[in-house]
N, CA, C and O atoms as CSV, one atom per row, in Angstrom:
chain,resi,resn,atom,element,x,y,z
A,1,UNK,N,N,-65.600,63.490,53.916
A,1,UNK,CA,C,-66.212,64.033,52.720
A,1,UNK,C,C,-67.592,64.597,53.038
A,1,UNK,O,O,-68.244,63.939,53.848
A,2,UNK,N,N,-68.171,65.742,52.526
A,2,UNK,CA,C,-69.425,66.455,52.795
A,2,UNK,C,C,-70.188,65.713,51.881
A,2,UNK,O,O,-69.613,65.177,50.934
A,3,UNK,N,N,-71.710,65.575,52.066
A,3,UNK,CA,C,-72.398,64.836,51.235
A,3,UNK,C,C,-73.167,66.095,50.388
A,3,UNK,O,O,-73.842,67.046,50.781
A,4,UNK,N,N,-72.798,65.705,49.216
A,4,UNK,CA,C,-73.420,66.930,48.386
A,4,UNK,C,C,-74.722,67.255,48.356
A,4,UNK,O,O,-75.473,66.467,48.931
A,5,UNK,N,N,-75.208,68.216,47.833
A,5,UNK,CA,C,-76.386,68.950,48.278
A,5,UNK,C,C,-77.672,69.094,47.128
A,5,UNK,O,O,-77.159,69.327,46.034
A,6,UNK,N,N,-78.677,69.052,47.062
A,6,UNK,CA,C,-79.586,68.973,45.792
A,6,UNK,C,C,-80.521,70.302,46.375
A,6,UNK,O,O,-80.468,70.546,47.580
A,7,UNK,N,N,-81.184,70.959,45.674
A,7,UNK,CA,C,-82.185,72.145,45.977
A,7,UNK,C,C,-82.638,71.794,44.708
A,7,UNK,O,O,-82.059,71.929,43.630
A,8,UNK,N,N,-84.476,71.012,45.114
A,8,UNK,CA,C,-85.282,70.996,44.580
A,8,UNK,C,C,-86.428,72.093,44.836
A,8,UNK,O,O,-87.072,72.070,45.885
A,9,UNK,N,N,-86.695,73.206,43.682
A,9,UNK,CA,C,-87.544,73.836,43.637
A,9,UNK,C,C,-88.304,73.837,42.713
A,9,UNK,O,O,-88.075,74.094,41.532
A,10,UNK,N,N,-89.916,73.343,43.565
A,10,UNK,CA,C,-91.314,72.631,42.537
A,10,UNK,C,C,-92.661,73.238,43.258
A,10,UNK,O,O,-92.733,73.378,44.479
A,11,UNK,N,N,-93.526,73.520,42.513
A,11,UNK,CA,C,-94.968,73.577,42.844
A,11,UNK,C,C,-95.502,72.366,43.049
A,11,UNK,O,O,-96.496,72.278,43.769
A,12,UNK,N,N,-95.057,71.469,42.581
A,12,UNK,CA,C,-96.118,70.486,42.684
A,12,UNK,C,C,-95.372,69.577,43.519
A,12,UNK,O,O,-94.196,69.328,43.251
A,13,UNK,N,N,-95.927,69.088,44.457
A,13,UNK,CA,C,-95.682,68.702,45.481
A,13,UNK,C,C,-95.880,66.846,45.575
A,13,UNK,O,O,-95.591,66.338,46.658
A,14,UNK,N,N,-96.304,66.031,44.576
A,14,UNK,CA,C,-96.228,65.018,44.266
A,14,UNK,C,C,-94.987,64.719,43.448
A,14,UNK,O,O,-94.418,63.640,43.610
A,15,UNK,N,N,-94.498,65.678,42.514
A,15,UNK,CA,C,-93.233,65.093,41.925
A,15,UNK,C,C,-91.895,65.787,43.005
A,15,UNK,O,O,-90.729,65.404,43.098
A,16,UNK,N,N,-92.424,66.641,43.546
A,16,UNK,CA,C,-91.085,67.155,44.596
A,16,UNK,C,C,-90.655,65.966,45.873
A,16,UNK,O,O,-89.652,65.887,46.582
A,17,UNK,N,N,-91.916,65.107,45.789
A,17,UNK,CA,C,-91.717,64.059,47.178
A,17,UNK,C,C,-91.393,62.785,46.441
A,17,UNK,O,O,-91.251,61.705,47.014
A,18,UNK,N,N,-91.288,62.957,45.205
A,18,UNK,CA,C,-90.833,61.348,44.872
A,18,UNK,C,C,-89.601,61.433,44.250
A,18,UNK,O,O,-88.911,60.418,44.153
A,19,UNK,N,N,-89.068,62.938,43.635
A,19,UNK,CA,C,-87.550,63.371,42.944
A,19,UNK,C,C,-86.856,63.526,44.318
A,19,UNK,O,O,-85.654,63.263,44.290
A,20,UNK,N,N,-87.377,63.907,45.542
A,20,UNK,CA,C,-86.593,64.339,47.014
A,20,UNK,C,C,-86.233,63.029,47.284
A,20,UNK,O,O,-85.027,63.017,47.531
A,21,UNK,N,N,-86.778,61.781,47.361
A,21,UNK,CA,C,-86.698,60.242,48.418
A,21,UNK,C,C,-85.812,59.905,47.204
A,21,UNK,O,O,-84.631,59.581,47.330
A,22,UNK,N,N,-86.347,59.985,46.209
A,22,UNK,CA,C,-85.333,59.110,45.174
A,22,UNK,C,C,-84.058,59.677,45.536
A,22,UNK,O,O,-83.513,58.915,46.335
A,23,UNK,N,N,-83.488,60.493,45.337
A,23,UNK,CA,C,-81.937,61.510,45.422
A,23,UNK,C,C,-82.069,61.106,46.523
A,23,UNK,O,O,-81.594,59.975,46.613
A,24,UNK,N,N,-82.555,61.525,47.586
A,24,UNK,CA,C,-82.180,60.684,49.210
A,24,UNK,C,C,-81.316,59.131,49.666
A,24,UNK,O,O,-80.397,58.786,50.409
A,25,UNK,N,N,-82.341,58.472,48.630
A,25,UNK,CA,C,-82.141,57.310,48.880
A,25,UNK,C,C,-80.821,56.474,48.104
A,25,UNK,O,O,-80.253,55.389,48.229
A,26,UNK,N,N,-80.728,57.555,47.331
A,26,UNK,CA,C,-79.190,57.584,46.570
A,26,UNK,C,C,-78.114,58.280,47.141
A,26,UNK,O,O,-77.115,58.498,46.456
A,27,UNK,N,N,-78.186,58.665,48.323
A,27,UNK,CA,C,-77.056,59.196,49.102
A,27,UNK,C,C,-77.023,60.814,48.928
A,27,UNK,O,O,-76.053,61.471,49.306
A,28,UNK,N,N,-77.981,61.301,48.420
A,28,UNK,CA,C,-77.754,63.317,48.136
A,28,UNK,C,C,-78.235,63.434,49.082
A,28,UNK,O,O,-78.959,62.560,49.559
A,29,UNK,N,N,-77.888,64.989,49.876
A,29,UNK,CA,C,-79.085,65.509,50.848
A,29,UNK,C,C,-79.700,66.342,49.952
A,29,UNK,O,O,-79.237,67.007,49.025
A,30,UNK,N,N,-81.044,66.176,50.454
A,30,UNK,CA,C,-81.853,66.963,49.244
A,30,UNK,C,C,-82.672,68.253,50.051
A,30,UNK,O,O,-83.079,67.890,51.154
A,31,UNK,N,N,-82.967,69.586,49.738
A,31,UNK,CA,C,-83.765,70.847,50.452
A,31,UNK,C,C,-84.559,70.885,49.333
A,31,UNK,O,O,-84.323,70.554,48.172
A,32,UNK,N,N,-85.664,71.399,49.927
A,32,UNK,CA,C,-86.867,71.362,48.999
A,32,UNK,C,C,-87.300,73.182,49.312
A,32,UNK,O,O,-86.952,73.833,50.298
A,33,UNK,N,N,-88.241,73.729,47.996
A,33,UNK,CA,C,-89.085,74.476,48.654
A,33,UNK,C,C,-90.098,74.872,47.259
A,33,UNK,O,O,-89.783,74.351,46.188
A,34,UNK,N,N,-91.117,75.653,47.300
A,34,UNK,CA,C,-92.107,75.073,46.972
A,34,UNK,C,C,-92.074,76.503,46.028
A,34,UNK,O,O,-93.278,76.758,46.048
A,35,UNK,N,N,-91.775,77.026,45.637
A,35,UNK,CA,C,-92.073,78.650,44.785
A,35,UNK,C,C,-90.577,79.430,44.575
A,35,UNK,O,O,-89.657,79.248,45.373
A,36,UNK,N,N,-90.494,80.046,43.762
A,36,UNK,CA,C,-88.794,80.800,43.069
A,36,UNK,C,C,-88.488,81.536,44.094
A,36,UNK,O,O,-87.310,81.558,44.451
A,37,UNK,N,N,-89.824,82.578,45.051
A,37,UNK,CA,C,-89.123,83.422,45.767
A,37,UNK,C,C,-88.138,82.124,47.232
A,37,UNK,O,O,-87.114,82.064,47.912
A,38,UNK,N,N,-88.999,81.610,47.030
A,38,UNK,CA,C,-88.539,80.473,48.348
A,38,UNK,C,C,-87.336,79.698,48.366
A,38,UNK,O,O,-86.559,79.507,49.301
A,39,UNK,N,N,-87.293,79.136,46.769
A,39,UNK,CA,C,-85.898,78.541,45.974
A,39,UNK,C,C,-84.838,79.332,46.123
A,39,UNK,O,O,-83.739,78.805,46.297
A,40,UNK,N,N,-84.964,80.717,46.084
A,40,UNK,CA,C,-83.426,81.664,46.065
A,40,UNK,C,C,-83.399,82.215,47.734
A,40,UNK,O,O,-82.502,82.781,48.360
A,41,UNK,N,N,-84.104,81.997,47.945
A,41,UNK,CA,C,-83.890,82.265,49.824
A,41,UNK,C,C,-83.173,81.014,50.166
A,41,UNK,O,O,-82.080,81.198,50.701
A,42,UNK,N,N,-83.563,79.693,49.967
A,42,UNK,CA,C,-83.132,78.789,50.365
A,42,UNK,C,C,-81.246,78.486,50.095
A,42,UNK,O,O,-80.364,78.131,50.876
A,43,UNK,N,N,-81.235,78.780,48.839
A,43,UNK,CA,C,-80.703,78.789,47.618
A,43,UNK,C,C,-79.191,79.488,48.605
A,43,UNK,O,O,-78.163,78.872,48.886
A,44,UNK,N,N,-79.514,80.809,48.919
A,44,UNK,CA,C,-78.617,81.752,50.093
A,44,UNK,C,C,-78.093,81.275,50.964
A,44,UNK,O,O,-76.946,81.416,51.389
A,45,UNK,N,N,-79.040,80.580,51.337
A,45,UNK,CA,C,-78.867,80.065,53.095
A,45,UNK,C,C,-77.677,78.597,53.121
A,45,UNK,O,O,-76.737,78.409,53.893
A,46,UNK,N,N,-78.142,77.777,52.035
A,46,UNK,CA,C,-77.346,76.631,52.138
A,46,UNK,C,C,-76.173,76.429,50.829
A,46,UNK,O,O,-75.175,75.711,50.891
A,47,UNK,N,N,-76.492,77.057,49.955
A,47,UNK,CA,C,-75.119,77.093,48.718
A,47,UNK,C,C,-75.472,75.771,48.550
A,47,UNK,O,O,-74.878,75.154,49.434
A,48,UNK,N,N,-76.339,74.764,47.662
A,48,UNK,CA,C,-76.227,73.955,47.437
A,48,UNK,C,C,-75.088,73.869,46.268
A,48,UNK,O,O,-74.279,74.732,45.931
A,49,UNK,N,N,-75.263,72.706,45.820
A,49,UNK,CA,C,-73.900,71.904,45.067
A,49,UNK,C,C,-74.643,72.511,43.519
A,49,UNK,O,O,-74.165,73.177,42.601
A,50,UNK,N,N,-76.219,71.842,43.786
A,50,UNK,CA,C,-76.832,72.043,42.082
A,50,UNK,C,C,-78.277,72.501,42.628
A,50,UNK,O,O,-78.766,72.164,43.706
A,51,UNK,N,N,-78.948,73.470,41.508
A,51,UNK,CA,C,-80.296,74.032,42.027
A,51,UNK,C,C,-81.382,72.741,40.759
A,51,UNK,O,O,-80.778,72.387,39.746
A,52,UNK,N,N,-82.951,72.157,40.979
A,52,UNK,CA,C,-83.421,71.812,39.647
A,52,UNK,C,C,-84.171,72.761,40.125
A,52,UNK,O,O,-84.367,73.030,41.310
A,53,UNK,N,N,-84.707,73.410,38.935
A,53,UNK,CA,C,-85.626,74.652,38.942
A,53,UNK,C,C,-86.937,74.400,38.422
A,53,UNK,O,O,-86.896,74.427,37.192
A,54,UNK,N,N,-88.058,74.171,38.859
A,54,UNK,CA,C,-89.565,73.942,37.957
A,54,UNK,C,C,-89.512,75.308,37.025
A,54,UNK,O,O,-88.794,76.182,37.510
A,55,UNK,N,N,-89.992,75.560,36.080
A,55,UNK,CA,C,-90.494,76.911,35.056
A,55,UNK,C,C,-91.609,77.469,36.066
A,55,UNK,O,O,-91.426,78.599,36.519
A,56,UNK,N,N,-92.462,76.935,36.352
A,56,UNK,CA,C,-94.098,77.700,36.560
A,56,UNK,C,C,-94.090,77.052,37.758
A,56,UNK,O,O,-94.213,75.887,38.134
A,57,UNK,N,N,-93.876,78.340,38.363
A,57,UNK,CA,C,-94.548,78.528,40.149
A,57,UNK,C,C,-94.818,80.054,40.284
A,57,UNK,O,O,-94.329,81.082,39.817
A,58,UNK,N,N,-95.692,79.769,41.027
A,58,UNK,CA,C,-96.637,80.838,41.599
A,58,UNK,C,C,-95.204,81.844,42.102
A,58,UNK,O,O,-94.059,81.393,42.110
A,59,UNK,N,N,-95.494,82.976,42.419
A,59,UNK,CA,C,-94.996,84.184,43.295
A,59,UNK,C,C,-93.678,84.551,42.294
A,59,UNK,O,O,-93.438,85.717,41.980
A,60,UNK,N,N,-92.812,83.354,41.808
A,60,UNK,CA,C,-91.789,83.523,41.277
A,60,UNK,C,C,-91.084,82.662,40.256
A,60,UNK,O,O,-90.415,81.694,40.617
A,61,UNK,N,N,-91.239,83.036,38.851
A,61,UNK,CA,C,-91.139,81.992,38.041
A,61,UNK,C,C,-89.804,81.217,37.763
A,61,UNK,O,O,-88.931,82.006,38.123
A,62,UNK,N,N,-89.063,79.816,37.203
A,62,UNK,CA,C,-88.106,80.227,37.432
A,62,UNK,C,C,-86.783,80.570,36.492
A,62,UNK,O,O,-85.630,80.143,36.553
A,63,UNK,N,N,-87.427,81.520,35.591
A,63,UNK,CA,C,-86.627,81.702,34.954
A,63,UNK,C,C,-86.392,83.088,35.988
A,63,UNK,O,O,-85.170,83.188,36.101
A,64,UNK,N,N,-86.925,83.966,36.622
A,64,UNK,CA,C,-87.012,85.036,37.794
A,64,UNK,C,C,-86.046,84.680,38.857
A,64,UNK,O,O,-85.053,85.301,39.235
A,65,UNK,N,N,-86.502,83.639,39.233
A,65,UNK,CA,C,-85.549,82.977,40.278
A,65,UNK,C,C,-83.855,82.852,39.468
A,65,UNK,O,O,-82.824,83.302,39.966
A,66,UNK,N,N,-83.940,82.253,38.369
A,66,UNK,CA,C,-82.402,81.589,38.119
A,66,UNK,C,C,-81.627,83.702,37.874
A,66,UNK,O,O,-80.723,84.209,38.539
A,67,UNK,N,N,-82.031,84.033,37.309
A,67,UNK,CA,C,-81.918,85.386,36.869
A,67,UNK,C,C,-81.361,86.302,38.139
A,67,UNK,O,O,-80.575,87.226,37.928
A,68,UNK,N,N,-81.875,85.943,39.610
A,68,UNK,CA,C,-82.106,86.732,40.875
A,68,UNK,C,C,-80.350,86.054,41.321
A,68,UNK,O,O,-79.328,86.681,41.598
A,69,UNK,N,N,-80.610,84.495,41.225
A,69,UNK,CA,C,-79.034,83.423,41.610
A,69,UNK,C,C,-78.036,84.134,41.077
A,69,UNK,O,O,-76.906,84.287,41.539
A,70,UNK,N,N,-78.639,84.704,39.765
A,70,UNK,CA,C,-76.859,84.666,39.158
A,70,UNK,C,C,-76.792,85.775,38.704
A,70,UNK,O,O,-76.092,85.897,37.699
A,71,UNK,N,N,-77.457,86.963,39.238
A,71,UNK,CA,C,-77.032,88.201,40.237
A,71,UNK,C,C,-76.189,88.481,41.423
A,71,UNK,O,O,-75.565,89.497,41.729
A,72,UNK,N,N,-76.336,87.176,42.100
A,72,UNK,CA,C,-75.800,87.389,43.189
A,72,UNK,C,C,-74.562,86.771,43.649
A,72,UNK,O,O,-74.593,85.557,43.852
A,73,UNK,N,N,-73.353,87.485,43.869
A,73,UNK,CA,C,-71.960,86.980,43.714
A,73,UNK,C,C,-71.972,85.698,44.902
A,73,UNK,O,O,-70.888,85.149,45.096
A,74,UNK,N,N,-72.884,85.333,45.502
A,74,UNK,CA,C,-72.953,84.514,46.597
A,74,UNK,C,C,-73.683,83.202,45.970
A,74,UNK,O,O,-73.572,82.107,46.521
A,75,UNK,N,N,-74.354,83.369,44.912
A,75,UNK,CA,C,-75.673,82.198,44.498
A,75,UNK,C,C,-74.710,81.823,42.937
A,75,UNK,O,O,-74.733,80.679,42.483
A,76,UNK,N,N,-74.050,82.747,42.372
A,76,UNK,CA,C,-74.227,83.198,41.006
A,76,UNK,C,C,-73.383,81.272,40.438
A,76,UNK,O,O,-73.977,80.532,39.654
A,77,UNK,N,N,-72.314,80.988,40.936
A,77,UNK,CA,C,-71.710,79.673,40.587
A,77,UNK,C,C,-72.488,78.713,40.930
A,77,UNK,O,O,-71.605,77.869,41.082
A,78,UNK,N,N,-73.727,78.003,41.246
A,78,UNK,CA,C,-74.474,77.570,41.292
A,78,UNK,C,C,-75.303,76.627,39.997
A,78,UNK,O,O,-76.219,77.291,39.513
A,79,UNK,N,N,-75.154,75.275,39.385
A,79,UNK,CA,C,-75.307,75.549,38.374
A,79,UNK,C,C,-76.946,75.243,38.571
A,79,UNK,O,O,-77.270,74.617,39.580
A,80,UNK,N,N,-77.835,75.610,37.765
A,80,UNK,CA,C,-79.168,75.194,38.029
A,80,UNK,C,C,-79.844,74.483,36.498
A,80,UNK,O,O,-79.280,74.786,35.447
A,81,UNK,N,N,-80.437,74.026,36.481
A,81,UNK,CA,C,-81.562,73.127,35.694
A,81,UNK,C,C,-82.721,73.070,35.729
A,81,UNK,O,O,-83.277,72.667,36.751
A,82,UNK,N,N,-83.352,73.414,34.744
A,82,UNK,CA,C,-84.762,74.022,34.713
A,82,UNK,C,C,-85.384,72.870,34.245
A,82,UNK,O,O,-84.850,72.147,33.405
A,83,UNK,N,N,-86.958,72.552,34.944
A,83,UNK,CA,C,-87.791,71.657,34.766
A,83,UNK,C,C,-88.599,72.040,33.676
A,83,UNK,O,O,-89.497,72.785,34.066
A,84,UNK,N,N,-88.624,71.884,32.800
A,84,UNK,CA,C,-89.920,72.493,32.263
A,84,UNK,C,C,-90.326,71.602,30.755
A,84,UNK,O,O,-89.493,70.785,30.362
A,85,UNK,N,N,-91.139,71.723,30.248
A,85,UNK,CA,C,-91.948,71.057,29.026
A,85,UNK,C,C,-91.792,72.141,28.293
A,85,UNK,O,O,-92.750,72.099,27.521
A,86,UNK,N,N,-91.061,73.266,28.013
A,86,UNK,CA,C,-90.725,74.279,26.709
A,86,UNK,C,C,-89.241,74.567,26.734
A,86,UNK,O,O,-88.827,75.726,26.712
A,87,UNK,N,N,-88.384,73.443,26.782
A,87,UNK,CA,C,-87.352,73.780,27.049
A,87,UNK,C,C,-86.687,74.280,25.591
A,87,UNK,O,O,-85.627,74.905,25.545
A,88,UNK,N,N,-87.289,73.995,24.681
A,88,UNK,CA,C,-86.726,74.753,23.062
A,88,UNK,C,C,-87.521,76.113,22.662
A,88,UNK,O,O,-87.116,76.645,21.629
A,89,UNK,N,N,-88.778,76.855,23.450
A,89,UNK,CA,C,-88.889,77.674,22.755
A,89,UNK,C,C,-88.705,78.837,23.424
A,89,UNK,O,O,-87.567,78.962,23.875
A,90,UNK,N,N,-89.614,79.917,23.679
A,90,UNK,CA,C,-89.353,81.425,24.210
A,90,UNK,C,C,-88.391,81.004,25.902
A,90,UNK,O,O,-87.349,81.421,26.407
A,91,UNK,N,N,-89.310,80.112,26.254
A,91,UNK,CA,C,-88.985,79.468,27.785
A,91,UNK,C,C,-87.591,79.273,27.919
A,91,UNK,O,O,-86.992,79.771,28.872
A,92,UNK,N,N,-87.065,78.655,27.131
A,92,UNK,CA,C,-85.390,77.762,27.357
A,92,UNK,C,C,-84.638,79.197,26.454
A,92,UNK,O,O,-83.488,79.531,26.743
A,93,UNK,N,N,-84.981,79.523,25.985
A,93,UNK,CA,C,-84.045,81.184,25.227
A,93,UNK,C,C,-83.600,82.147,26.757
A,93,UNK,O,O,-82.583,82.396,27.405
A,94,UNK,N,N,-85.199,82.488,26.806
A,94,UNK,CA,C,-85.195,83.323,28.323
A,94,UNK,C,C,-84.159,82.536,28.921
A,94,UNK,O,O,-83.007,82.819,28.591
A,95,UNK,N,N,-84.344,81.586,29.753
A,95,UNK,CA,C,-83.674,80.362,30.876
A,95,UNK,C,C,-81.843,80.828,30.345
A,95,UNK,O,O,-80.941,81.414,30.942
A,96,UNK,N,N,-81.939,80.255,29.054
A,96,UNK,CA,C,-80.217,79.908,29.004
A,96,UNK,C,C,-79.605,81.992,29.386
A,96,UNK,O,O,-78.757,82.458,30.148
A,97,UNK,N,N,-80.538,82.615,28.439
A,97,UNK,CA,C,-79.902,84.113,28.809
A,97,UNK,C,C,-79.890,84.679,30.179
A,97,UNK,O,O,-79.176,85.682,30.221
A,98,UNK,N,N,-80.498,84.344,31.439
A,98,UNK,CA,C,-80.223,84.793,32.708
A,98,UNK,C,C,-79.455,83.383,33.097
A,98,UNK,O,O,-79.540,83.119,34.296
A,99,UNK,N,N,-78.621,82.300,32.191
A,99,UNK,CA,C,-77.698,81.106,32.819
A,99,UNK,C,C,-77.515,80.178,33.651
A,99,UNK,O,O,-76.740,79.682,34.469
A,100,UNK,N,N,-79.023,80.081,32.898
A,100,UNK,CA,C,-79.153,78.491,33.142
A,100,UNK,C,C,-78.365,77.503,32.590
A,100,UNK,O,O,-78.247,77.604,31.369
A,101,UNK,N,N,-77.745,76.509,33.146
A,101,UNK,CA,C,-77.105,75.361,33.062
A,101,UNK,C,C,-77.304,74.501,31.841
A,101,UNK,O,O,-76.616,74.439,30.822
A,102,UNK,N,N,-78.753,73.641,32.281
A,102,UNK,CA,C,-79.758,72.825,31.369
A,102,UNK,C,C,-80.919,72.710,31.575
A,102,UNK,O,O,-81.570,73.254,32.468
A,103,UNK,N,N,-81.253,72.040,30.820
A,103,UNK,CA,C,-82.542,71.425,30.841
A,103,UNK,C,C,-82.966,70.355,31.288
A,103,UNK,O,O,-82.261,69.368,31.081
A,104,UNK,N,N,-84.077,70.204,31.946
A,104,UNK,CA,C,-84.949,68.613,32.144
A,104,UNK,C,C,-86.094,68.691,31.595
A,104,UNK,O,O,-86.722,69.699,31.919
A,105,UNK,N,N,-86.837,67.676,30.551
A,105,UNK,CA,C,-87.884,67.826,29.768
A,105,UNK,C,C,-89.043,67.429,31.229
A,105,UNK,O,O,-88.418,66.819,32.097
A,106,UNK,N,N,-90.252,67.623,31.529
A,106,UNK,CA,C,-90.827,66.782,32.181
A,106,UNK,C,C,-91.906,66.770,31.078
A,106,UNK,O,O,-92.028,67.534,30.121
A,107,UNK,N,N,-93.024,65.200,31.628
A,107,UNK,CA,C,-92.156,64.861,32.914
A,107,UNK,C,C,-91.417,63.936,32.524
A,107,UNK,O,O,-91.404,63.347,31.443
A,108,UNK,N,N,-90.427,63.741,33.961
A,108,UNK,CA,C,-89.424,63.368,33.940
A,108,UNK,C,C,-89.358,62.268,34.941
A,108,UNK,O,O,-89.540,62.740,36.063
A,109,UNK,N,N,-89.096,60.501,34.971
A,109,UNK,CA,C,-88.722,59.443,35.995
A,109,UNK,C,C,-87.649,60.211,36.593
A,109,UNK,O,O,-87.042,61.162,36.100
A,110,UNK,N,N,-87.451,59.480,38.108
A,110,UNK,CA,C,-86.471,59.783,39.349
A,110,UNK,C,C,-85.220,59.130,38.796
A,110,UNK,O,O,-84.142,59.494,39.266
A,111,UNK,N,N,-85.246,58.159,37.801
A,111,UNK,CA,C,-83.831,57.786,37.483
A,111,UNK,C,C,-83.474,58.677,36.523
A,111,UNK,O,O,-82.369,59.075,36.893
A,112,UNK,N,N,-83.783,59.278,35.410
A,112,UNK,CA,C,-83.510,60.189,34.775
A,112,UNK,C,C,-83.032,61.630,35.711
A,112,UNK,O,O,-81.975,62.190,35.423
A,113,UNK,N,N,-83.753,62.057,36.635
A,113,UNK,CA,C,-83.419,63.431,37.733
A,113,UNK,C,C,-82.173,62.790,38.018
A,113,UNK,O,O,-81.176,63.192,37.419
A,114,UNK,N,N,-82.077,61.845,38.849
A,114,UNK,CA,C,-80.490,61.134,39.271
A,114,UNK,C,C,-79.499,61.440,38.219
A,114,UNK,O,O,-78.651,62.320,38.370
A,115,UNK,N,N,-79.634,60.511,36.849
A,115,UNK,CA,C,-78.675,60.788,35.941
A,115,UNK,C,C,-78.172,62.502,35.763
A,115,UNK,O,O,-77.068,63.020,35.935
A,116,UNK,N,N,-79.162,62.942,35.451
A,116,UNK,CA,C,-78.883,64.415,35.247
A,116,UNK,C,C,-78.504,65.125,36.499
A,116,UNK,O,O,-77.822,65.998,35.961
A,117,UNK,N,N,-78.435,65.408,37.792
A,117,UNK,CA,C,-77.562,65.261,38.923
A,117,UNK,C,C,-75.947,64.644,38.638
A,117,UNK,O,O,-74.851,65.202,38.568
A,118,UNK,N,N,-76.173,63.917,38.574
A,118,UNK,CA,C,-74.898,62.458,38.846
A,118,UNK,C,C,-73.594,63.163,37.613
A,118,UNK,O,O,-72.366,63.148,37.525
A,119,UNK,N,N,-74.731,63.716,36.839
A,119,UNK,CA,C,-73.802,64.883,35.488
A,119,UNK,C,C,-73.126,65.492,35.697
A,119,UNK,O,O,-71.924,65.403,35.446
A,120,UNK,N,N,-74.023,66.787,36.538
A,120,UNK,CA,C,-73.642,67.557,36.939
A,120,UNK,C,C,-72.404,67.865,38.295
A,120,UNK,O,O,-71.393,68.564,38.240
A,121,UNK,N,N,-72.852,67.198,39.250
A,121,UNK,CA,C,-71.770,67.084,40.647
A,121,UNK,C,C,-71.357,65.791,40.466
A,121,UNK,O,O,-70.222,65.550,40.879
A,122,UNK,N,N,-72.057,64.758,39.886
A,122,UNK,CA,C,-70.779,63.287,40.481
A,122,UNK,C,C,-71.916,62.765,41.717
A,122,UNK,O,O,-72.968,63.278,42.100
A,123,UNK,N,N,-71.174,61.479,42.152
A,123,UNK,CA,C,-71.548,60.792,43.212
A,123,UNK,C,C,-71.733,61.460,44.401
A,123,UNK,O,O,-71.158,62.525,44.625
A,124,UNK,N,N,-72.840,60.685,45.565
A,124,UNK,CA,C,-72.968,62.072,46.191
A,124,UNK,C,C,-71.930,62.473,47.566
A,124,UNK,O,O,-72.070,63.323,48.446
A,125,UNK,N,N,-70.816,61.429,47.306
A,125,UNK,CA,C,-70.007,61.759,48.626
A,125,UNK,C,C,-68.315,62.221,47.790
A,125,UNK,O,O,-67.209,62.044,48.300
A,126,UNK,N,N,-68.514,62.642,46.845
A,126,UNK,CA,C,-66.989,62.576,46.010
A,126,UNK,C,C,-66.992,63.932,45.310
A,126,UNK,O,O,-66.043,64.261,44.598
């Protein structure tokens, strides 16, 4: 069995190292990267299982980023989940119309990121 795959893309680099070990330590392999343009490069390269998407990063926001994924017949089945604290207003409208998945309110505990994972793909070897 392949061990499923997590692509965490965050600016902030304190909740990206404690949502990465947590999912780790629960059996996901987890890729990290730090900005939207970086998230959909990554995003290419490895086909993860599920993308979580922060809203607000520098270079590339990610409602930009999810929009760029599911353009692309290679990224586009991908489901992704957006981090963000406006997930009901202009923010989560935009998000769901370039197809986005869901939502995560932050912030957000590492057992809550798990659950919402665990939703989406299941356990991480099944």
């Amino acid at each position: 069995m392949d061990q499923k795959t997590v692509l965490i893309v965050e600016d902030q680099i304190d909740f990206l190292a404690i949502h990465k070990i947590f999912l780790e330590r629960n059996g996901y392999r987890v890729l990290s990267a730090e900005n939207g343009r970086e998230g959909v490069k990554c995003a290419r390269e490895h086909h993860p299982n599920l993308i979580l998407m922060d809203y607000s990063m520098p270079e590339l926001d990610g409602v930009g980023a999810i929009r760029q994924l599911k353009q692309d017949p290679a990224t586009a089945d991908i489901p992704v989940v957006l981090l963000t604290a406006h997930a009901y207003g202009s923010v989560g409208r935009r998000a769901r119309e370039v197809g986005c998945a869901g939502f995560l309110a932050k912030p957000c505990d590492p057992q809550r990121v798990l659950n919402e994972v665990q939703q989406w793909i299941g356990s991480p070897a099944n």
